[in-house]
N, C-alpha and C positions, 0 to 999 in steps of 0.2 A: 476358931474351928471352922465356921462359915467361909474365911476366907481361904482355906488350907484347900477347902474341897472345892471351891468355884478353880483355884492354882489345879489343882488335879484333875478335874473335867475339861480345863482348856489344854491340859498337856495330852488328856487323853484324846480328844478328837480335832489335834491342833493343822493336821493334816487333812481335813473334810472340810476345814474352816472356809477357805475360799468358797469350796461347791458351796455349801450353806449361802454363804453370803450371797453369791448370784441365785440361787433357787427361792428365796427371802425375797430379794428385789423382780423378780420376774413375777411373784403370785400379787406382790403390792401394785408393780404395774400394770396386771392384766384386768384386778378387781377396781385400778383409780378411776376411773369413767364412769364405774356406776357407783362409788360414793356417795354421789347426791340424789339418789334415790330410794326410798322408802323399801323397807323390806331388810333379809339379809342374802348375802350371795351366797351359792351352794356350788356343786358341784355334780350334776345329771352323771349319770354313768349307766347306759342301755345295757344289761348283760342281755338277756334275752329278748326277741323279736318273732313272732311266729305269723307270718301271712297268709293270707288265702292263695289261691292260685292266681288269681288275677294282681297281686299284689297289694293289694291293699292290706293294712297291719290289722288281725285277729287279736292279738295277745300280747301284751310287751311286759317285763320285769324290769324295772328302773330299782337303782339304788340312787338314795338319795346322802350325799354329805357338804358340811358344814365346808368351808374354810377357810383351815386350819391357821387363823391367825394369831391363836395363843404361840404356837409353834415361831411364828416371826415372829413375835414380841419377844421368846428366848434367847433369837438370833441376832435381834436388836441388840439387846442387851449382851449379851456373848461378844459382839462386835465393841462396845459404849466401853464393857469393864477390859478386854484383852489389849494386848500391844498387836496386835497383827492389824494389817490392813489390806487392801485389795491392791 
């Protein structure tokens, strides 16, 4: 049953497959440098900025996220169990 439905998820998105696979290897290479540093990497993202007039930053809303590397582990895998390649 398990393997019916992995066969039907890779037929289903067997066309995204490529992007996946480069967008997977671009977030492993942009986070490989700081591997060997303590902590976990994120992802800043400034929505809002509100300055004085003279410029200086008043007010800022930052969202903060993870990533998303359980995501590339599905892709890993996606890639490890399909017949498709790059």
């Amino acid at each position: 049953m398990m393997n019916c439905l992995k066969k039907i998820n890779l037929v289903l998105i067997e066309e995204d497959l490529p992007e996946l696979f480069k967008s997977a290897e671009f977030i492993k290479q942009l986070v490989s440098p700081i591997q060997v540093k303590e902590g976990f990497p994120c992802i800043l993202q400034f929505l809002v900025i509100k300055r004085h007039e003279n410029g200086e930053v008043r007010d800022m809303e930052v969202q903060i996220q993870n990533v998303p590397f359980h995501i590339i582990e599905i892709v890993d895998n996606i890639r490890k169990e399909s017949r498709f390649t790059e």
